[in-house]
mmCIF file of the N, C-alpha and C atoms, coordinates in Angstrom:
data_MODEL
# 
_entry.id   MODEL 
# 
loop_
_atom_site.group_PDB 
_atom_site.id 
_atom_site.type_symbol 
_atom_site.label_atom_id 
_atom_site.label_alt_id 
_atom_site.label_comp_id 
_atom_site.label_asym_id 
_atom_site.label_entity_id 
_atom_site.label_seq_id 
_atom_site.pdbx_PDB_ins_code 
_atom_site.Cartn_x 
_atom_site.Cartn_y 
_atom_site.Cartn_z 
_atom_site.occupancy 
_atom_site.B_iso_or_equiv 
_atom_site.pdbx_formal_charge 
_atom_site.auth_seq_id 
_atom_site.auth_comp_id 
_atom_site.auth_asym_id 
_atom_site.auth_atom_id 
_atom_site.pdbx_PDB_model_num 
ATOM 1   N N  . UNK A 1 1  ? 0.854   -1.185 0.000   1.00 0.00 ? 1  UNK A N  1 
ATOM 2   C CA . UNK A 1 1  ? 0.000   0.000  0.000   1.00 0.00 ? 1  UNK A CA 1 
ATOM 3   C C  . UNK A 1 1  ? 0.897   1.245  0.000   1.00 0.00 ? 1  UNK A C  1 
ATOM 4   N N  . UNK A 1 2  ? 0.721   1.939  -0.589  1.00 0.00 ? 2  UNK A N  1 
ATOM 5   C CA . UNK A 1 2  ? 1.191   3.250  -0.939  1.00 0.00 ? 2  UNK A CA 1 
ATOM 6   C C  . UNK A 1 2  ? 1.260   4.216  0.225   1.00 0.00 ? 2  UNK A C  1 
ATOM 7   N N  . UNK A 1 3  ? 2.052   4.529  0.901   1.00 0.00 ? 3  UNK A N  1 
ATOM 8   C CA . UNK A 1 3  ? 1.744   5.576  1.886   1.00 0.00 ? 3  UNK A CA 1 
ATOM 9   C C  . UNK A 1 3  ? 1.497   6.660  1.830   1.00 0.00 ? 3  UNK A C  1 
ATOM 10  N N  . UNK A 1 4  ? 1.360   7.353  0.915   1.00 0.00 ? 4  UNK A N  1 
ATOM 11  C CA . UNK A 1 4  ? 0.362   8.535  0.534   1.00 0.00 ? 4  UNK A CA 1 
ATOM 12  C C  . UNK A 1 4  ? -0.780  8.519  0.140   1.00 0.00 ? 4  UNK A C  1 
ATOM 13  N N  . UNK A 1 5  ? -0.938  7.720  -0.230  1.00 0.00 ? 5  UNK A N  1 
ATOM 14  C CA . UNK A 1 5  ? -2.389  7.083  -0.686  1.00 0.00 ? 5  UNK A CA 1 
ATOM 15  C C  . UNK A 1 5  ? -3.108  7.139  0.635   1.00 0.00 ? 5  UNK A C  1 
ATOM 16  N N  . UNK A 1 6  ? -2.684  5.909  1.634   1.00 0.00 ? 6  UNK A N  1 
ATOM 17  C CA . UNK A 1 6  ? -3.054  5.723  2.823   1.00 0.00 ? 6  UNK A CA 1 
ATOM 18  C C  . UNK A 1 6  ? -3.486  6.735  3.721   1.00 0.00 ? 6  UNK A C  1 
ATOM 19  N N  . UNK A 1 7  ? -2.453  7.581  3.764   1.00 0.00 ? 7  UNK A N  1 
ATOM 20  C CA . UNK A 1 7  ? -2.288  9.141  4.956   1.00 0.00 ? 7  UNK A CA 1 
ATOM 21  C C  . UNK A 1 7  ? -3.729  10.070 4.110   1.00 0.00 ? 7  UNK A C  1 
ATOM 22  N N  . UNK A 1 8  ? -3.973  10.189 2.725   1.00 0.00 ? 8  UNK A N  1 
ATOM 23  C CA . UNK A 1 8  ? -4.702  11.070 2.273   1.00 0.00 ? 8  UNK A CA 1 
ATOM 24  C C  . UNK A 1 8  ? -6.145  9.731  2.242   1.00 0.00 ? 8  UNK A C  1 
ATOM 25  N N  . UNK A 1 9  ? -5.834  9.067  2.503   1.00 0.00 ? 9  UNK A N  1 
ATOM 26  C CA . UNK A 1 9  ? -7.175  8.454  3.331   1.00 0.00 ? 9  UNK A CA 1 
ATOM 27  C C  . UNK A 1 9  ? -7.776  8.587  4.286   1.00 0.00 ? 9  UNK A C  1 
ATOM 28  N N  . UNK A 1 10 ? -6.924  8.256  5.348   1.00 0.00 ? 10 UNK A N  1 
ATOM 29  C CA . UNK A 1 10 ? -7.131  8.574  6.764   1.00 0.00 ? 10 UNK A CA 1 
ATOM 30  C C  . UNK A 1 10 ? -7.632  10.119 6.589   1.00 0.00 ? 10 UNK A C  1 
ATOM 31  N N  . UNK A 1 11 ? -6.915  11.295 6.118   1.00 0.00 ? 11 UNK A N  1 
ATOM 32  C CA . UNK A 1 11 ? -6.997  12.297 5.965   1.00 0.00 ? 11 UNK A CA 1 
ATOM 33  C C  . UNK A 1 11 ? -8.722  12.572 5.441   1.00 0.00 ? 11 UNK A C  1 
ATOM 34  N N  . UNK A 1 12 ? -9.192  11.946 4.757   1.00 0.00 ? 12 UNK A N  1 
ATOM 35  C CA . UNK A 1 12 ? -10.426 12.115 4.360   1.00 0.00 ? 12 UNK A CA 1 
ATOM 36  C C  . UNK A 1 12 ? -11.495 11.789 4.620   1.00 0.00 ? 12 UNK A C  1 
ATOM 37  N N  . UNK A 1 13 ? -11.166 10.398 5.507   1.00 0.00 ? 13 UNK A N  1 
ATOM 38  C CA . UNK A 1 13 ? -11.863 10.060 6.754   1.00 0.00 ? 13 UNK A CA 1 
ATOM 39  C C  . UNK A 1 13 ? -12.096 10.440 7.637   1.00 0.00 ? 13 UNK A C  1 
ATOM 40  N N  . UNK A 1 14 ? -11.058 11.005 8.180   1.00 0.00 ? 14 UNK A N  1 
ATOM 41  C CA . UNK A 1 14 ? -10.809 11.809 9.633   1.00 0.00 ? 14 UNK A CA 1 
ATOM 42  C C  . UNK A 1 14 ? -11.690 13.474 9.259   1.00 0.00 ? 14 UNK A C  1 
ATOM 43  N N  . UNK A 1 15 ? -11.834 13.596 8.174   1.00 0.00 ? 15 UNK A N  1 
ATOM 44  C CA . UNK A 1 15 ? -12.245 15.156 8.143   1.00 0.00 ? 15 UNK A CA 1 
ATOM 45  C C  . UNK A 1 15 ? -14.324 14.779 7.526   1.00 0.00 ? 15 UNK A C  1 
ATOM 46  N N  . UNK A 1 16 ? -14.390 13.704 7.009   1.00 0.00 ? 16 UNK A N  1 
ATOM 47  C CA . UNK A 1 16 ? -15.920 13.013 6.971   1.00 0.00 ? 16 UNK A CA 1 
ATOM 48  C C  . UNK A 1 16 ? -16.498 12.879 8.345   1.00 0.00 ? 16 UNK A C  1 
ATOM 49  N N  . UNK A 1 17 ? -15.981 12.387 8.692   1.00 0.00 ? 17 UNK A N  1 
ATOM 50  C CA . UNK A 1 17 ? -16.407 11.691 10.124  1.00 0.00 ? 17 UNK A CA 1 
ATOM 51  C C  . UNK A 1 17 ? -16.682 12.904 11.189  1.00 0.00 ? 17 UNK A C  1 
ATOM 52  N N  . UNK A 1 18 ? -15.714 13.948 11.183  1.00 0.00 ? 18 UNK A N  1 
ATOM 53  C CA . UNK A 1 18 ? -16.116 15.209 11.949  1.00 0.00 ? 18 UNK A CA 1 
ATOM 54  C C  . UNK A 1 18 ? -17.431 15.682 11.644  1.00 0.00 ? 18 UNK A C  1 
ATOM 55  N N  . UNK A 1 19 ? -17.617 15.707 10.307  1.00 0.00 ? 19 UNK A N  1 
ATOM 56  C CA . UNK A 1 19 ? -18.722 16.442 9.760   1.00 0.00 ? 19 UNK A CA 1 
ATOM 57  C C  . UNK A 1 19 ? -19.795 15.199 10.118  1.00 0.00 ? 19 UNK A C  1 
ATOM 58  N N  . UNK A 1 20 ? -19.865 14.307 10.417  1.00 0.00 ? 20 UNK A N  1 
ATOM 59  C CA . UNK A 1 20 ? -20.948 12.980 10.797  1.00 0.00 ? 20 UNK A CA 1 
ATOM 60  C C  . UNK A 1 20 ? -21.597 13.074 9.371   1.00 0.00 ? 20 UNK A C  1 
ATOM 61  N N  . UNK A 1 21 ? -20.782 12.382 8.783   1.00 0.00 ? 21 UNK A N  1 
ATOM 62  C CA . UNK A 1 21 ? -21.197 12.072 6.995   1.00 0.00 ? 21 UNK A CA 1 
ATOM 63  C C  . UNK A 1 21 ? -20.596 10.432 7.238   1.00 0.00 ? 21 UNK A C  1 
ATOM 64  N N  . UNK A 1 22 ? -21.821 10.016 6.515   1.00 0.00 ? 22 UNK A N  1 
ATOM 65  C CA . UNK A 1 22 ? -21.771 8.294  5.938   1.00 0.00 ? 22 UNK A CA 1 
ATOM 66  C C  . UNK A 1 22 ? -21.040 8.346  4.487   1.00 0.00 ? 22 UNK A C  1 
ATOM 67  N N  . UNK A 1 23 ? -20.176 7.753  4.374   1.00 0.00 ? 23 UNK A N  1 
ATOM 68  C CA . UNK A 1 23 ? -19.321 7.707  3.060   1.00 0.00 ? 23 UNK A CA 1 
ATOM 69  C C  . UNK A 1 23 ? -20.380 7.744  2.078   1.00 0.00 ? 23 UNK A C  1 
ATOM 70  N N  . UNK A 1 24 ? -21.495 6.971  2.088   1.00 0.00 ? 24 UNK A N  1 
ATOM 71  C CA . UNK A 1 24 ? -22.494 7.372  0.836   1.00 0.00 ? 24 UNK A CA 1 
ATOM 72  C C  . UNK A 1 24 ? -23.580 8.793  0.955   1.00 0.00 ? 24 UNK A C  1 
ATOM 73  N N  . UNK A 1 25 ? -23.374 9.605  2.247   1.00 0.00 ? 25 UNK A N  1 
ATOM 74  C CA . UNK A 1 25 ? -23.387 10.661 2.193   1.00 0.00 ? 25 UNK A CA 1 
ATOM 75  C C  . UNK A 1 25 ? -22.506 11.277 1.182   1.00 0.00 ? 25 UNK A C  1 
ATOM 76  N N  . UNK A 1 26 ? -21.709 11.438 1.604   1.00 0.00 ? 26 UNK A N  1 
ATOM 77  C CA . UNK A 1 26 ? -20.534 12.072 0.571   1.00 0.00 ? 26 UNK A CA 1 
ATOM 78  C C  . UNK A 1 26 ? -20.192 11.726 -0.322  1.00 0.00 ? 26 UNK A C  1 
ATOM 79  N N  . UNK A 1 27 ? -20.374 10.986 -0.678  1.00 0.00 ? 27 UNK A N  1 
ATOM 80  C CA . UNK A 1 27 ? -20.619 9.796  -2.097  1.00 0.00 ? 27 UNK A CA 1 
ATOM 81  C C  . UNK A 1 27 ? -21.838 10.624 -3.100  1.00 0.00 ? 27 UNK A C  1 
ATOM 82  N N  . UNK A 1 28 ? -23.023 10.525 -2.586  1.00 0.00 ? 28 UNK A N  1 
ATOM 83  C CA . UNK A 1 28 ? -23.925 11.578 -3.132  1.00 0.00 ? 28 UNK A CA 1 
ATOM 84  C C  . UNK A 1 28 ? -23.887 13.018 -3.386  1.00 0.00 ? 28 UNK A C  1 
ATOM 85  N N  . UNK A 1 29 ? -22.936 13.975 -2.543  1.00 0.00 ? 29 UNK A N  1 
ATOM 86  C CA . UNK A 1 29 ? -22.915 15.102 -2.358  1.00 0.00 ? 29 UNK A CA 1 
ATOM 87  C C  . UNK A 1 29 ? -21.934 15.161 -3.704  1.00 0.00 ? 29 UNK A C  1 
ATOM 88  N N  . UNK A 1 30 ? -21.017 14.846 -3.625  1.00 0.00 ? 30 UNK A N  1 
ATOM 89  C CA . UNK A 1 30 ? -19.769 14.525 -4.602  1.00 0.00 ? 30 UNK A CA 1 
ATOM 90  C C  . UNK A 1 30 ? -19.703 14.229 -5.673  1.00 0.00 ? 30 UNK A C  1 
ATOM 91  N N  . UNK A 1 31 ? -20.822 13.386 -5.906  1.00 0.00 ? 31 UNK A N  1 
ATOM 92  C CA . UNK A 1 31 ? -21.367 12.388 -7.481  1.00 0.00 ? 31 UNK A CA 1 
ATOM 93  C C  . UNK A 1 31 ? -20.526 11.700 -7.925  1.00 0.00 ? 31 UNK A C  1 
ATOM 94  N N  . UNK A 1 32 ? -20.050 10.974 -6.499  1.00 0.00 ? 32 UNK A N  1 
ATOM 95  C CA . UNK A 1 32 ? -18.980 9.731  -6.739  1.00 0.00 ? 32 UNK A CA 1 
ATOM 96  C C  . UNK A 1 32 ? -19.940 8.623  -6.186  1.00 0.00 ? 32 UNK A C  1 
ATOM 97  N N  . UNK A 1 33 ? -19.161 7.296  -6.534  1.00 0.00 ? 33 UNK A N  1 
ATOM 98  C CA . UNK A 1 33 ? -19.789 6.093  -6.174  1.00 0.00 ? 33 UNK A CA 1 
ATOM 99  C C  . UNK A 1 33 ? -19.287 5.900  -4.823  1.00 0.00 ? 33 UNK A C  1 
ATOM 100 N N  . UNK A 1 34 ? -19.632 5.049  -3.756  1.00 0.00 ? 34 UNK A N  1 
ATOM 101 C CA . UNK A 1 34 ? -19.863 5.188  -2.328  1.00 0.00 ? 34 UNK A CA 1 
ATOM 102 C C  . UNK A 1 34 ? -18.499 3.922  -2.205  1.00 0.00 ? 34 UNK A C  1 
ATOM 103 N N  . UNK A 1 35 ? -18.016 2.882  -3.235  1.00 0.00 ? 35 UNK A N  1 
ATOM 104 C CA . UNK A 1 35 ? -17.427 2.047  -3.467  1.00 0.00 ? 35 UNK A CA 1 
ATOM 105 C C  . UNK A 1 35 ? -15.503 2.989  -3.755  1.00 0.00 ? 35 UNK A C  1 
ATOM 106 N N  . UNK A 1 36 ? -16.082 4.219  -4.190  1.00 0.00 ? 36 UNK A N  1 
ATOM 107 C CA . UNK A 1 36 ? -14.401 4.959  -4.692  1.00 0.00 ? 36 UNK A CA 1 
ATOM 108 C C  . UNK A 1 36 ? -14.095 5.403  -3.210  1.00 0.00 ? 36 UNK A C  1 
ATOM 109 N N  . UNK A 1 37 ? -15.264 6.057  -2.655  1.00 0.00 ? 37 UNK A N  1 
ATOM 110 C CA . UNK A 1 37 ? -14.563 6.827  -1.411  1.00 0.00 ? 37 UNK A CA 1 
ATOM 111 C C  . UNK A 1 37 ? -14.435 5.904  -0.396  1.00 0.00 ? 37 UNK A C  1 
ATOM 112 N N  . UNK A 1 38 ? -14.890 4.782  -0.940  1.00 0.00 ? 38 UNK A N  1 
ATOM 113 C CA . UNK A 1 38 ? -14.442 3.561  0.271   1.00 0.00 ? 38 UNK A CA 1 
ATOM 114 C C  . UNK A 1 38 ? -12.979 3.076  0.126   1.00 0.00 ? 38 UNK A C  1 
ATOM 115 N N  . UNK A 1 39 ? -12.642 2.825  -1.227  1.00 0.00 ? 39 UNK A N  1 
ATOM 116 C CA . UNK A 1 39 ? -11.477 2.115  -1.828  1.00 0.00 ? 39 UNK A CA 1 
ATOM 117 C C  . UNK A 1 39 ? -10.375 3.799  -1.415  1.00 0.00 ? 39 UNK A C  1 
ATOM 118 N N  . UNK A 1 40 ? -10.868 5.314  -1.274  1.00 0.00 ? 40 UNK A N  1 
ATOM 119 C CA . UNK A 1 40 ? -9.799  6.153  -0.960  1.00 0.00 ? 40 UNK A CA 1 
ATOM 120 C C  . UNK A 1 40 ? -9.433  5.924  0.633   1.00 0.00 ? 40 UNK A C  1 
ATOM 121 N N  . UNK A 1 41 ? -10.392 5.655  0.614   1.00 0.00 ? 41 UNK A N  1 
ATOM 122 C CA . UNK A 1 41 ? -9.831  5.654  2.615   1.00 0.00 ? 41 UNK A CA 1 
ATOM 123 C C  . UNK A 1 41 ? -9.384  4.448  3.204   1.00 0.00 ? 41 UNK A C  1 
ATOM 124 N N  . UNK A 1 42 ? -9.139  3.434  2.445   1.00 0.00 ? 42 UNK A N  1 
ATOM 125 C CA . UNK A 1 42 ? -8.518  2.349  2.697   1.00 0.00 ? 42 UNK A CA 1 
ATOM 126 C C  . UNK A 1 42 ? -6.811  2.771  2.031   1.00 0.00 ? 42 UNK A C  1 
ATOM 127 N N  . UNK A 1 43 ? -7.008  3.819  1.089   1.00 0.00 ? 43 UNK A N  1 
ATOM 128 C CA . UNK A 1 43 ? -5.734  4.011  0.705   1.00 0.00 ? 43 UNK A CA 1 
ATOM 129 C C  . UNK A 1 43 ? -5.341  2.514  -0.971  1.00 0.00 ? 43 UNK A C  1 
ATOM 130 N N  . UNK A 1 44 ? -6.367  2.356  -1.160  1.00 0.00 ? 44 UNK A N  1 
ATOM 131 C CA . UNK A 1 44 ? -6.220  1.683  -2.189  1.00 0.00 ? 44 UNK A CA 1 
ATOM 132 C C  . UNK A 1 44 ? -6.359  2.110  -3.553  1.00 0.00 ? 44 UNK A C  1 
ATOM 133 N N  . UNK A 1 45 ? -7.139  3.350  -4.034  1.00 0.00 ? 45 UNK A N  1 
ATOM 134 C CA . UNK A 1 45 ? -7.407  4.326  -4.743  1.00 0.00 ? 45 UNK A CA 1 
ATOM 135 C C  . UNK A 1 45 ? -6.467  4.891  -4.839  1.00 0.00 ? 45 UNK A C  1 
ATOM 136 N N  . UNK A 1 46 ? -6.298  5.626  -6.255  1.00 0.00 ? 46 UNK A N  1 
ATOM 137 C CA . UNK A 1 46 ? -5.198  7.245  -6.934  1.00 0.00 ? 46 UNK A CA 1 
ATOM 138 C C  . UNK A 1 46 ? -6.818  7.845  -7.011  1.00 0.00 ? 46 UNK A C  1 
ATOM 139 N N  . UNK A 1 47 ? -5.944  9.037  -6.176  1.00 0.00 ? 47 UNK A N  1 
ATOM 140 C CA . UNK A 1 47 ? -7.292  9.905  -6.555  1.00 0.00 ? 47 UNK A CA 1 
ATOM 141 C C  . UNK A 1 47 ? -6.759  10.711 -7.591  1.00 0.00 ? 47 UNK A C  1 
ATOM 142 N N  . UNK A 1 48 ? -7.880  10.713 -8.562  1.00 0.00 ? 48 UNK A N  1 
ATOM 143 C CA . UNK A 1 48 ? -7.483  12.174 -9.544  1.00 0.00 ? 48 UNK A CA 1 
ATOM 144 C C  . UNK A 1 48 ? -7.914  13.465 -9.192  1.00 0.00 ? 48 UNK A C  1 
ATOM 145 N N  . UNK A 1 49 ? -6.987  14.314 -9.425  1.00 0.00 ? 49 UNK A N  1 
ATOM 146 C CA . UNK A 1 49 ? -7.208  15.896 -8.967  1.00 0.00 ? 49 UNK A CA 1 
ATOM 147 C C  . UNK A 1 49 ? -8.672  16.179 -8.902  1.00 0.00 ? 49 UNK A C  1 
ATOM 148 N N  . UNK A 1 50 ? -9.521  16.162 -9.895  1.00 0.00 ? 50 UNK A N  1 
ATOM 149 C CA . UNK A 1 50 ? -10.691 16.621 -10.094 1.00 0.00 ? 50 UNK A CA 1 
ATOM 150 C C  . UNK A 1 50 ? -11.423 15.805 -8.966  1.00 0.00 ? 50 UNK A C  1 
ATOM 151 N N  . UNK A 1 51 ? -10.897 14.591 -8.606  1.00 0.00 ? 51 UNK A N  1 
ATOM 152 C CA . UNK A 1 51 ? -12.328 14.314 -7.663  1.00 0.00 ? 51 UNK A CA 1 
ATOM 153 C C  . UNK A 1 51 ? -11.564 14.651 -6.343  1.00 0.00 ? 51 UNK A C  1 
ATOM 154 N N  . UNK A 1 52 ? -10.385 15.146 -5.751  1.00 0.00 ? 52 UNK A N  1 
ATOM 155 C CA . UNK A 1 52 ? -10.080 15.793 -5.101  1.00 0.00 ? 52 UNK A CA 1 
ATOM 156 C C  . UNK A 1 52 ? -10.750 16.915 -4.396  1.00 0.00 ? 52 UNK A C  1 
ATOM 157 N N  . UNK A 1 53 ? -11.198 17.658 -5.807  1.00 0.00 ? 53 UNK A N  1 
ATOM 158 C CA . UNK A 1 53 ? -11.431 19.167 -5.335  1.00 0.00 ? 53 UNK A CA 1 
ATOM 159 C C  . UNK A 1 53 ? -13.174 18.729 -5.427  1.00 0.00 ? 53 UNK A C  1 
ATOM 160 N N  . UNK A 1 54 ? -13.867 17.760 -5.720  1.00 0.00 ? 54 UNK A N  1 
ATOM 161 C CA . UNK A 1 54 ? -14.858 17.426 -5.283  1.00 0.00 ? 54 UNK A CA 1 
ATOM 162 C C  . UNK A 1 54 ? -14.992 16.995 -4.254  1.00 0.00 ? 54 UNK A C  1 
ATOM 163 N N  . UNK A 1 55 ? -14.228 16.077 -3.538  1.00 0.00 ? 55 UNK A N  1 
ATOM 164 C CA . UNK A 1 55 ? -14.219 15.827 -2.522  1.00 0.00 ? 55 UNK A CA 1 
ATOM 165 C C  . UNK A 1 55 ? -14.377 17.024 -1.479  1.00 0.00 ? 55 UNK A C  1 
ATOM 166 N N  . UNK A 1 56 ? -12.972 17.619 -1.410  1.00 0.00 ? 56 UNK A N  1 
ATOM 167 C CA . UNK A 1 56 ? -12.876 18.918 -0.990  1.00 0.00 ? 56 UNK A CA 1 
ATOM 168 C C  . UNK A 1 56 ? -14.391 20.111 -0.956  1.00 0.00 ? 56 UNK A C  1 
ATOM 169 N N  . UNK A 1 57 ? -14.893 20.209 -1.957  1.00 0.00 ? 57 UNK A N  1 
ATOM 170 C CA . UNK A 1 57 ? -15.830 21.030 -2.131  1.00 0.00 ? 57 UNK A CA 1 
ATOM 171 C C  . UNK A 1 57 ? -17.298 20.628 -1.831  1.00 0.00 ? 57 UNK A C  1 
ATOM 172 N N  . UNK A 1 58 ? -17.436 19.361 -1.877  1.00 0.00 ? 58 UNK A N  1 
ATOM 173 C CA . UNK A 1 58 ? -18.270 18.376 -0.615  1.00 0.00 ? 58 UNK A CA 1 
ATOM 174 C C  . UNK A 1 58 ? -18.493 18.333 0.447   1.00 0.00 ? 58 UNK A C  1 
ATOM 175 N N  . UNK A 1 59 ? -17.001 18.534 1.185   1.00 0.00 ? 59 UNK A N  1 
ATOM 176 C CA . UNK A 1 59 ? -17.253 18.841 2.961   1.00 0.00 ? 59 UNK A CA 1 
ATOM 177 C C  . UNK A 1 59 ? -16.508 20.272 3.220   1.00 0.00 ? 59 UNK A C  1 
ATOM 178 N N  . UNK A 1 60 ? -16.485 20.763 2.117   1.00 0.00 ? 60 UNK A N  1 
ATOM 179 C CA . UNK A 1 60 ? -16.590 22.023 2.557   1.00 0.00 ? 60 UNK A CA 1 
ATOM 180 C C  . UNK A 1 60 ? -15.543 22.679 3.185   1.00 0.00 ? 60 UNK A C  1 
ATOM 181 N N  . UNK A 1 61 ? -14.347 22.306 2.471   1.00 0.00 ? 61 UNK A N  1 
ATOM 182 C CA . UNK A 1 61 ? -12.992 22.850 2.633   1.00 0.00 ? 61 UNK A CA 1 
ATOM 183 C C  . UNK A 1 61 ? -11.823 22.962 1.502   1.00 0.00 ? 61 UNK A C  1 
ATOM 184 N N  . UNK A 1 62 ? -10.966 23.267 1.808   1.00 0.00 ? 62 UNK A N  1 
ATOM 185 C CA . UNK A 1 62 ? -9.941  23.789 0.910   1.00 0.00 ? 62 UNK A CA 1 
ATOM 186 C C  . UNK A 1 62 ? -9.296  21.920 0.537   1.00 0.00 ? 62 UNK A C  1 
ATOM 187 N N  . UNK A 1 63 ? -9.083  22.191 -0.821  1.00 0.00 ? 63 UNK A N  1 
ATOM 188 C CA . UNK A 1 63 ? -8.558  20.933 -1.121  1.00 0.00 ? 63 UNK A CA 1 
ATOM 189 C C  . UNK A 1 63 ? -7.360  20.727 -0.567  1.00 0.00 ? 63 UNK A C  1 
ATOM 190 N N  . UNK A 1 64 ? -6.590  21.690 -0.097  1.00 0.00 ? 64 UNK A N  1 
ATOM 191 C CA . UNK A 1 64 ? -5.220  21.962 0.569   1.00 0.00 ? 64 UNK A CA 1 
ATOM 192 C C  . UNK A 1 64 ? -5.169  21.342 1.589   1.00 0.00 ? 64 UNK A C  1 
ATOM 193 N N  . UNK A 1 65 ? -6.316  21.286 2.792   1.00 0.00 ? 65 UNK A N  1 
ATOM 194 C CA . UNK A 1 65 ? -6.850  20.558 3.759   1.00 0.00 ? 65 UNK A CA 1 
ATOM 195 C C  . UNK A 1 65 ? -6.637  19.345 3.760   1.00 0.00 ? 65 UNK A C  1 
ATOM 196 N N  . UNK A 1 66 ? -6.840  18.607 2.559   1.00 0.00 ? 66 UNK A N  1 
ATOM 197 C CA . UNK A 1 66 ? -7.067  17.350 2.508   1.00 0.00 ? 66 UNK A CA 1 
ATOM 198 C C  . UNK A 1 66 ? -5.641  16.517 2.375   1.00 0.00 ? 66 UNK A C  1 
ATOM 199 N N  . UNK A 1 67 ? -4.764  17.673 1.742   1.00 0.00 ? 67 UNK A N  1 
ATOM 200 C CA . UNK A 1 67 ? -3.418  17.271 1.928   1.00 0.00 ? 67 UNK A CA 1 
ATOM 201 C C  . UNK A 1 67 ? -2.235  17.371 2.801   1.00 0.00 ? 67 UNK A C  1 
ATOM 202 N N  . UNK A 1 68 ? -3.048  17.666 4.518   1.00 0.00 ? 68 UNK A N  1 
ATOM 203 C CA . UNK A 1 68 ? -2.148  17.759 5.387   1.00 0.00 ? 68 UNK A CA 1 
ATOM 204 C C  . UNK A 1 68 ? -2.275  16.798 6.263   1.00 0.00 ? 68 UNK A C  1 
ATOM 205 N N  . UNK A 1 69 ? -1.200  15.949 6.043   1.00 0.00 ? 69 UNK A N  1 
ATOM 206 C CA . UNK A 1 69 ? -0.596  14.681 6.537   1.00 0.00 ? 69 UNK A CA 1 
ATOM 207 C C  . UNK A 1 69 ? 0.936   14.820 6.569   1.00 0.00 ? 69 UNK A C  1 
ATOM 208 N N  . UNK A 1 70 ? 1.306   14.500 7.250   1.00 0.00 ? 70 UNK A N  1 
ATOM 209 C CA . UNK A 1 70 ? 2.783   13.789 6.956   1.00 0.00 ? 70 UNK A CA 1 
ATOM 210 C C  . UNK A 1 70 ? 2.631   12.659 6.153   1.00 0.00 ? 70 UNK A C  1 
ATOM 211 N N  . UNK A 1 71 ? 3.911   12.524 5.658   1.00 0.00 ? 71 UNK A N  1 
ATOM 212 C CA . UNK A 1 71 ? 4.499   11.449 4.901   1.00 0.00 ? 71 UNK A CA 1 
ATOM 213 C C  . UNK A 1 71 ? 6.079   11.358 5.436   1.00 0.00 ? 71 UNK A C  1 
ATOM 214 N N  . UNK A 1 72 ? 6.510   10.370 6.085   1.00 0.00 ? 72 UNK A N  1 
ATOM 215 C CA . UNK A 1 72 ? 8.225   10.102 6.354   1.00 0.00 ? 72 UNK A CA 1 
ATOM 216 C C  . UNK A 1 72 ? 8.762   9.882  5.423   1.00 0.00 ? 72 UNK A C  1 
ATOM 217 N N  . UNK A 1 73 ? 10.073  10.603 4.874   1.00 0.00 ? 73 UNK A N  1 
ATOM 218 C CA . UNK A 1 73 ? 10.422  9.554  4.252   1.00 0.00 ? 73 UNK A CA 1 
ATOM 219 C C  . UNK A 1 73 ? 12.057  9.651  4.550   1.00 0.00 ? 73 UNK A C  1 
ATOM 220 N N  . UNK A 1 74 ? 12.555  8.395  3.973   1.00 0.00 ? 74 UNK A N  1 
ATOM 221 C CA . UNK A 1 74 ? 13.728  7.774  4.043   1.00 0.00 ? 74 UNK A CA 1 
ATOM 222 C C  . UNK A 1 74 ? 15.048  8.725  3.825   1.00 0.00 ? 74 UNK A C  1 
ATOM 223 N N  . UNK A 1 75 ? 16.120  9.014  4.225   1.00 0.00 ? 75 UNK A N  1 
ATOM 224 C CA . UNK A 1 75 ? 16.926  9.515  3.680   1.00 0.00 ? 75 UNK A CA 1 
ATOM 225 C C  . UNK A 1 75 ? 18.372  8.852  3.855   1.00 0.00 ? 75 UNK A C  1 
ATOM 226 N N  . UNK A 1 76 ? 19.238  8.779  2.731   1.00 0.00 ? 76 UNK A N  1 
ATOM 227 C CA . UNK A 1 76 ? 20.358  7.967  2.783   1.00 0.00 ? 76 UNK A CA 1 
ATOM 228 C C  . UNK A 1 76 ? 21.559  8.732  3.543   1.00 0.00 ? 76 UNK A C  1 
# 
């Protein structure tokens, strides 16, 4: 699993769940299938930009939002 993938899962979960939205809440709001935003928050999904800023514009925040996570990474 991809660890950015993953973190901007959690990330999108963690910011659904505040708002007390059922993934097929936001699934509807979004005019995504309830099956993509399941497969993003498992971190198994590439999200493409555009459903990003749907996402984003769904619960009602800056798509920028959605990209604050850490990510570690390795250095030699």
């Amino acid at each position: 699993m991809n660890v950015i993938l993953s973190r901007f899962g959690q990330r999108l979960k963690q910011i659904r769940t505040q708002q007390r939205l059922s993934q097929e809440q936001l699934a509807e709001i979004c005019e995504l299938d309830r099956t993509y935003i399941s497969g993003i928050e498992r971190g198994v999904r590439n999200v493409a930009l555009i459903n990003i800023v749907k996402l984003a514009n769904g619960l009602k925040v800056s798509a920028s939002s959605l990209l604050e996570f850490d990510v570690e990474t390795k250095h030699d």
